[in-house]
LOPA-394049 format. One record per residue (C-alpha): residue in three letters; y, z, x. Coordinates in Angstrom, 2 decimals. Example, Ala and Ser with C-alpha at 12.3 -4.5 7.8 and 13.67 -1.06 7.14 Angstrom:
2
REC   kolmi        yy        zz        xx
REC     ALA     -4.50      7.80     12.30
REC     SER     -1.06      7.14     13.67
//
This chain:
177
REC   kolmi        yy        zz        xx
REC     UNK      0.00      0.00      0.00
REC     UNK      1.88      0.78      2.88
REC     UNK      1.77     -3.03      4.22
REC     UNK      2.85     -4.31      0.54
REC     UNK      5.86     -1.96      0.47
REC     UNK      6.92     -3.51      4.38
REC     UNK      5.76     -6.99      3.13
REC     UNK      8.44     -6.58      0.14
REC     UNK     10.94     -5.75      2.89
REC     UNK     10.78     -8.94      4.35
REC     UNK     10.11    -11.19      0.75
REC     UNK     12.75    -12.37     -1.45
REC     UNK     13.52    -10.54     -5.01
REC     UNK     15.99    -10.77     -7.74
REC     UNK     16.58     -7.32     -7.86
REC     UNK     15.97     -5.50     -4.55
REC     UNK     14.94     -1.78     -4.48
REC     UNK     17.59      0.30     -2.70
REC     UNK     14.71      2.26     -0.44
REC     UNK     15.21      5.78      0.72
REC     UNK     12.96      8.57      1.81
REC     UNK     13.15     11.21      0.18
REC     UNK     11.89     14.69      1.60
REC     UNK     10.90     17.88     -1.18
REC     UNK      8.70     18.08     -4.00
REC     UNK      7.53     14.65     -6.21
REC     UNK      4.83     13.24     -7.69
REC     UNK      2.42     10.66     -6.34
REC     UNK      0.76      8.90     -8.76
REC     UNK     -1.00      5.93     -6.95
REC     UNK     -4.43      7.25     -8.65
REC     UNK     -3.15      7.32    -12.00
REC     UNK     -3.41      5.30    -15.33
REC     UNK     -0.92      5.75    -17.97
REC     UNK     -1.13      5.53    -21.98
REC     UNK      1.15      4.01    -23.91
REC     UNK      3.62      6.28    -25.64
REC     UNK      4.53      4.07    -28.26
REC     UNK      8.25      3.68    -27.22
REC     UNK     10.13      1.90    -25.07
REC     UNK     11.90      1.96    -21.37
REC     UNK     15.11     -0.24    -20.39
REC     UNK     14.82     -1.08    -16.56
REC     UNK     17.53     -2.57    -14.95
REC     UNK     18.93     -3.76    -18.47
REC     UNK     15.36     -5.22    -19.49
REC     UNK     13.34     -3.44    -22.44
REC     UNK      9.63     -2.52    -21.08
REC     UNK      6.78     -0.91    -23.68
REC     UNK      6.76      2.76    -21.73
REC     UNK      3.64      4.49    -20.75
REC     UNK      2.90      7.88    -19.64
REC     UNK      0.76      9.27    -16.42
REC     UNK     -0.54     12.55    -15.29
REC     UNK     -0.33     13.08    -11.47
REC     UNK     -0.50     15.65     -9.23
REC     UNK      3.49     16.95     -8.03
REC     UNK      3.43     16.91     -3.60
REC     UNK      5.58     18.35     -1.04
REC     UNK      6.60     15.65      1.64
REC     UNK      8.37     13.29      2.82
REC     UNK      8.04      9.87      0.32
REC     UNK      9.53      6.29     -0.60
REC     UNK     11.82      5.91     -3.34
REC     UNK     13.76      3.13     -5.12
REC     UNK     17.37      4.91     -5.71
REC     UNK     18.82      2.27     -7.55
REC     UNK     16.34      3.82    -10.11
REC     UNK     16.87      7.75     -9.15
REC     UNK     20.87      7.24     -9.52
REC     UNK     21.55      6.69     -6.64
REC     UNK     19.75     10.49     -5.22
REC     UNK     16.80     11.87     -4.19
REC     UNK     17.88     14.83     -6.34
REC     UNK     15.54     15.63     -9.13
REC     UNK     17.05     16.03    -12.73
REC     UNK     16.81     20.23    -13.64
REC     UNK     12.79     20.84    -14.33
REC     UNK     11.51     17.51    -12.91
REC     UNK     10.65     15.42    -10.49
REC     UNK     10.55     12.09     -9.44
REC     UNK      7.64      9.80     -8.74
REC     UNK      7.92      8.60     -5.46
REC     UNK      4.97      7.37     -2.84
REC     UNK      3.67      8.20      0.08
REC     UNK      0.79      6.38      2.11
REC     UNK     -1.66      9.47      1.82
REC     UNK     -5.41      9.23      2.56
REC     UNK     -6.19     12.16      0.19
REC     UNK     -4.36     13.74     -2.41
REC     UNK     -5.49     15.69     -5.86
REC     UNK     -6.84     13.10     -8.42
REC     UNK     -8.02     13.21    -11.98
REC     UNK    -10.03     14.41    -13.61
REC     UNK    -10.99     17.32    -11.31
REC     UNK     -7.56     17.08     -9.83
REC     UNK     -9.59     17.99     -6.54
REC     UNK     -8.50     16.42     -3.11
REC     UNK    -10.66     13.23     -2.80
REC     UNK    -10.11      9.90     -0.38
REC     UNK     -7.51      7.30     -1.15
REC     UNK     -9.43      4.73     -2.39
REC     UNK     -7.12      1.57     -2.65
REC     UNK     -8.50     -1.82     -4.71
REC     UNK     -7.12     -5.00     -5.67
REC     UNK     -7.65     -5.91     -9.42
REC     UNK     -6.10     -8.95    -12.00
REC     UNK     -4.22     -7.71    -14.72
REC     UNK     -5.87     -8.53    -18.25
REC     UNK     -3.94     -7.84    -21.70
REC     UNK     -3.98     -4.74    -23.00
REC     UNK     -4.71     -1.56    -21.35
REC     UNK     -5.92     -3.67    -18.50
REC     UNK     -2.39     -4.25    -17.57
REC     UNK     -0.60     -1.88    -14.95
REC     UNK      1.82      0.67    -14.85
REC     UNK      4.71      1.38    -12.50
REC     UNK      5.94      5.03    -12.65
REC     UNK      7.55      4.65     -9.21
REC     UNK     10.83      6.19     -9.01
REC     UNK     10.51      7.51    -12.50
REC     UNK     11.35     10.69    -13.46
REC     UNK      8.45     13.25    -14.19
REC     UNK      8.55     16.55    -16.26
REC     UNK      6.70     19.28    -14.90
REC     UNK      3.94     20.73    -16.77
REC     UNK      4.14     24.50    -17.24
REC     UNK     -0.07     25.24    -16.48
REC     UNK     -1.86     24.03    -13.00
REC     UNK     -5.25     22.43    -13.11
REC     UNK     -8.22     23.40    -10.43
REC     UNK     -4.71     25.22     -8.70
REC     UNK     -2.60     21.66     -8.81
REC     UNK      0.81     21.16    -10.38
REC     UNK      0.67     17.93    -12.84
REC     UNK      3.37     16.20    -13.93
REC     UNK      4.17     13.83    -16.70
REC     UNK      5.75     10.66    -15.62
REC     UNK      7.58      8.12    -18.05
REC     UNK      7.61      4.63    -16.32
REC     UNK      7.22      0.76    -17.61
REC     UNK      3.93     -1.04    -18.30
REC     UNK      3.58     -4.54    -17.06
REC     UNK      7.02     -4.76    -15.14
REC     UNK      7.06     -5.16    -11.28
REC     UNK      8.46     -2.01     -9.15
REC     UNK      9.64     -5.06     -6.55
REC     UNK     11.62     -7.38     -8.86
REC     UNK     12.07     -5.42    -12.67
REC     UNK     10.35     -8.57    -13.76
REC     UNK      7.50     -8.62    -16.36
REC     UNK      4.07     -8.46    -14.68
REC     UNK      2.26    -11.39    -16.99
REC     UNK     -1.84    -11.30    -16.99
REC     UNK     -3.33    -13.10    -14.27
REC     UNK     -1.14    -11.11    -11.66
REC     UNK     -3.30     -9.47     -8.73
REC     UNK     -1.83     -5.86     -8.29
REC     UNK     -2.62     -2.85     -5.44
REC     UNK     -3.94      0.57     -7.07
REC     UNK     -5.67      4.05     -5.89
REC     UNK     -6.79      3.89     -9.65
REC     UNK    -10.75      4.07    -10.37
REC     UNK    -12.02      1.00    -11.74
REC     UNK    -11.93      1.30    -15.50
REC     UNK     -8.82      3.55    -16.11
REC     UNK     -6.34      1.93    -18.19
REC     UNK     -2.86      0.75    -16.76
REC     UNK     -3.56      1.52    -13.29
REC     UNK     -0.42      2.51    -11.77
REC     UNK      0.28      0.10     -9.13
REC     UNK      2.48     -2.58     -7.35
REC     UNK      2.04     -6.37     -8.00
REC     UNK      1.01     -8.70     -4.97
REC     UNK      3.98    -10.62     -4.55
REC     UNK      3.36    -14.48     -4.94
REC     UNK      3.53    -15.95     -1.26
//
């Protein structure tokens, strides 16, 4: 994931991400899927169906898009953002125990076999922790590209931690070449 975020550097957008590292408390949820909520999410002036995802809230140093964070790697009062780091293990569902990175390649489908992008999103905190692990829900767009804002249309090839199966992995799309 590391190599796609360095890749986008160097490639062309419409809408470049302002990156930043960002150093405290977040949420990393390159393992996640997401659900739909049933409302929508404006990015960048574009309307997005909004999902939601459970991940596990980190302490570290991370990546973050600020034009999304307003301008700040300051957290709104009682929540986070989700931001990523290149970890090789972190807490994952369902156990929310500390298991391998396990990165995969997958084509989006309609449906829940679209993705998610909760990156630089902001997460609420949940008030109980699982197997000792703070969670977080984070509100981010399904089927729009973290690189561009664009819609993410089925066919694309996208770059997940999510098992195989879960629905909207969140993830970043392979940028065409």
């Amino acid at each position: 994931m590391l190599e796609l975020l360095l890749s986008l550097l160097i490639t062309p957008a419409h809408a470049e991400p302002a990156l930043a590292i960002c150093h405290g408390e977040y949420a990393l949820c390159a393992a996640s899927s997401a659900q739909p909520t049933g409302r929508t999410i404006v990015v960048n002036g574009k309307m997005f169906k909004e999902g939601v995802s459970v991940c596990p809230v980190l302490h570290g140093s991370a990546i973050a898009d600020l034009n999304l964070m307003n301008g700040s790697c300051d957290s709104p009062k009682g929540k986070v953002w989700s931001l990523f780091e290149p970890r090789k293990n972190y807490p994952q569902a369902p156990t929310w125990e500390t298991l391998p990175a396990v990165q995969r390649t997958f084509t989006t489908t309609s449906g829940a076999g679209g993705m998610s992008n909760m990156w630089s999103f902001p997460c609420v905190k949940r008030a109980h922790r699982v197997n000792g692990v703070q969670l977080a829900d984070c509100y981010g767009p399904l089927n729009e590209s973290p690189w561009t804002g664009s819609d993410v249309p089925v066919g694309t090839n996208v770059v997940t931690d999510a098992p195989v199966g879960a629905s909207y992995p969140v993830g970043g799309n392979i940028p065409n070449q």
